[in-house]
C-alpha positions in Angstrom: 206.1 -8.5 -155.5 206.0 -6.3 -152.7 205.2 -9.2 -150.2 207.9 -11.6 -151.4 211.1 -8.8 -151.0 209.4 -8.6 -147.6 209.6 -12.1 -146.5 213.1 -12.6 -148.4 214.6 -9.6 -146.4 213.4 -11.0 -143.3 214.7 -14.3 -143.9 218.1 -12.6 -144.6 217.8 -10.9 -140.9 217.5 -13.9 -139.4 219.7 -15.6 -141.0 222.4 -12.5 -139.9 221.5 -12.3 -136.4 220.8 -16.0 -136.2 224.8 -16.4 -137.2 226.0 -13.3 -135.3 224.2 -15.3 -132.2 225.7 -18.2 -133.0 229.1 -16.9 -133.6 229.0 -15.1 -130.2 227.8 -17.8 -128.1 228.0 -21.4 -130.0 228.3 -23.5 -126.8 225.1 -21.8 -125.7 223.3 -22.8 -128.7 224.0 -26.0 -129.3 222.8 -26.5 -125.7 219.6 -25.0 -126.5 219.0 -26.9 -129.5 219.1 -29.9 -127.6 215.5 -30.8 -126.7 213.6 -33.9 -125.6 209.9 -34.9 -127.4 208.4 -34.3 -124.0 209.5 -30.4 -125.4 208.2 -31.2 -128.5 204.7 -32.1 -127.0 204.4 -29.6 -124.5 205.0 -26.7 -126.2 205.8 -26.7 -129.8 203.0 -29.4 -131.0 199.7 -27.2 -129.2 200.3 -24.2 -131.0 200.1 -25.9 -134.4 197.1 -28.1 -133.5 195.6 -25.2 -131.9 196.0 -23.2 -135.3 194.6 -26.0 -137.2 191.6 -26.7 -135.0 190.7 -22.6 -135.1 190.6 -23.1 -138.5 187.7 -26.0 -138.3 184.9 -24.0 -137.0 182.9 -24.2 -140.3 179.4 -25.9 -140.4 180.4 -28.6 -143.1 183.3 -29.6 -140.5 180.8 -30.4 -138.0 178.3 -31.9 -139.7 180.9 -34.5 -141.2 182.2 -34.9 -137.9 181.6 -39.0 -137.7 183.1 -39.4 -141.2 185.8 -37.8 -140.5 186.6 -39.5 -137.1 185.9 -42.8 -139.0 188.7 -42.0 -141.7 191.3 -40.7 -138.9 191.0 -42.7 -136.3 190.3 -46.6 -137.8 192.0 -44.8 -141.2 195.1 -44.9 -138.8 195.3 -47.8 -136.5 194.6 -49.6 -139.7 197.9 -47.6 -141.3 200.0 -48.5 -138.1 199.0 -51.9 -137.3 199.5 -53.1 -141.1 202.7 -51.2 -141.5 204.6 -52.4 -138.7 204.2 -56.2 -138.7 204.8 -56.0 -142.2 208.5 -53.9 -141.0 208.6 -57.0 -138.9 208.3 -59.7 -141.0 210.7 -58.0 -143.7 213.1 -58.0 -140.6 212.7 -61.3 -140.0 213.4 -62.3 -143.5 216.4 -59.8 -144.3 217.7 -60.1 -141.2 220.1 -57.0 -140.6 220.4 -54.8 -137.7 218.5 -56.3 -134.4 214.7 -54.4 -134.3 212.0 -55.7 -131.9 208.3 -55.6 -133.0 207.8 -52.7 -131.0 210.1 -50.2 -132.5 208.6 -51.4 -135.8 205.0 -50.2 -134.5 206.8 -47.2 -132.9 208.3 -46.5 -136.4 205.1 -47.2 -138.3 203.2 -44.6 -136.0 205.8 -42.0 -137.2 205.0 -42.6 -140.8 201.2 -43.0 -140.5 200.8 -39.0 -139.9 200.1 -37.4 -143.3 200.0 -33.6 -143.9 198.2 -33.0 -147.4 199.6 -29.5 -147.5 199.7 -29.4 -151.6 196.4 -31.4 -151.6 194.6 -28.6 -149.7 196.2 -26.0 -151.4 195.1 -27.3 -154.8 191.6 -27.8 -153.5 191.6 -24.4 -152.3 192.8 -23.1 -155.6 190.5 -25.6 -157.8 187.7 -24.7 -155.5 186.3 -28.0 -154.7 183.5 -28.8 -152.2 183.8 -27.2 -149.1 182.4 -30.8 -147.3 185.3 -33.1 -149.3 188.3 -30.1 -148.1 187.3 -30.0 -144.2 187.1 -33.9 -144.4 190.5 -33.9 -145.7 191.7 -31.2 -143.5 190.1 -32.5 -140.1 191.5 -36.2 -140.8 195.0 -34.7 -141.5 194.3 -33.2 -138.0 192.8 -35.9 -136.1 195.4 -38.5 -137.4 198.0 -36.5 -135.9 196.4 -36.5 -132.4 195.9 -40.6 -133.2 199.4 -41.2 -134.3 201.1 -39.0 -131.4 199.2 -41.1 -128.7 200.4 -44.4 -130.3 203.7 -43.1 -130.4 203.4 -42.5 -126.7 202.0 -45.6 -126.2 203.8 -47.4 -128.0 207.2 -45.7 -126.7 205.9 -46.9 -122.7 205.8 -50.7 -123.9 209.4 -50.6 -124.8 210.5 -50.4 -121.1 208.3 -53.4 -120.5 209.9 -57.1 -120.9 207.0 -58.8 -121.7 203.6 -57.3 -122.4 200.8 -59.1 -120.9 196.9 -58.3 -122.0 196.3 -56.4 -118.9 199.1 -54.3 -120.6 197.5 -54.2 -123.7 194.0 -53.2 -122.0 195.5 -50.5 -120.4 197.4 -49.1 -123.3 193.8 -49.2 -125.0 192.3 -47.2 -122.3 194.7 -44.6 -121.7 194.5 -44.2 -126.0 190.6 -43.3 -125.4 191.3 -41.3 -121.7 193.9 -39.0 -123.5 191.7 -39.1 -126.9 189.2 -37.5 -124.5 191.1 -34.7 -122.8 
């Protein structure tokens, strides 16, 4: 009880000084609010994959290391490359607002990331094998790493009119040169 009036009260503070600061200087803070992805990339998204991948260094994590590159990786190129041509073709046949193939894949690479948050938090309370919650966990972390490189990826072929193969081989190999930094 005495942890939860602890964190309500300090949501309260915030949300007080968060209004007095936005009160006092609302130009200001709407400017700051404004941020690009390349932000987002930079310097919000490390910290939390950071966190995560602290969090692996446990023996059943390593040992399942091939499985669980298996299920993220294929696991969500499959997810993507299904997802958006099926977007496409529902285009196609609806019709609607103008959408090229690309934003569809660009689209489908936002959706493929899952975050099984209440999954792992039931396993934890259930206590289920410590092998099946790190494969869960470290595919929930390496599909983020596979969708936000997609996205990238796929977000650079939008400025291209047509994409050759040479384009698509090099898209391919910058996936696996930024998979390995």
């Amino acid at each position: 009880m005495k942890d939860e009036c602890y964190i309500i009260l300090l949501i309260i503070l915030g949300l007080l000084l968060g209004g007095l600061f936005y009160v006092e200087h609302a130009v200001e803070t709407l400017k700051f609010l404004n941020y690009d992805e390349k932000t987002f990339f930079l310097f919000l998204l490390p910290p939390i994959i950071l966190e995560a991948a602290y969090s692996l260094r446990d023996r059943a994590f390593v040992e399942n290391i091939g499985t669980i590159l298996l299920f993220a990786v294929v696991g969500t190129l499959l997810n993507i490359f299904l997802v958006g041509p099926v977007l496409y073709l529902i285009w196609l046949i609806g019709g609607g607002v103008k959408i090229s193939f690309i934003e569809c894949l660009i689209f489908s690479s936002l959706i493929a990331a899952v975050d099984p948050v209440a999954v792992l938090a039931i396993f934890q309370e259930l206590g289920v094998n410590k092998m099946l919650y790190f494969m869960v966990f470290g595919e929930s972390l390496f599909n983020d790493a596979v969708t936000v490189v997609i996205y990238n990826m796929m977000v650079s072929f939008l400025s291209i009119d047509q994409i050759t193969i040479s384009d698509l081989f090099l898209g391919v190999a910058a996936f696996f040169a930024l998979w390995n930094q």
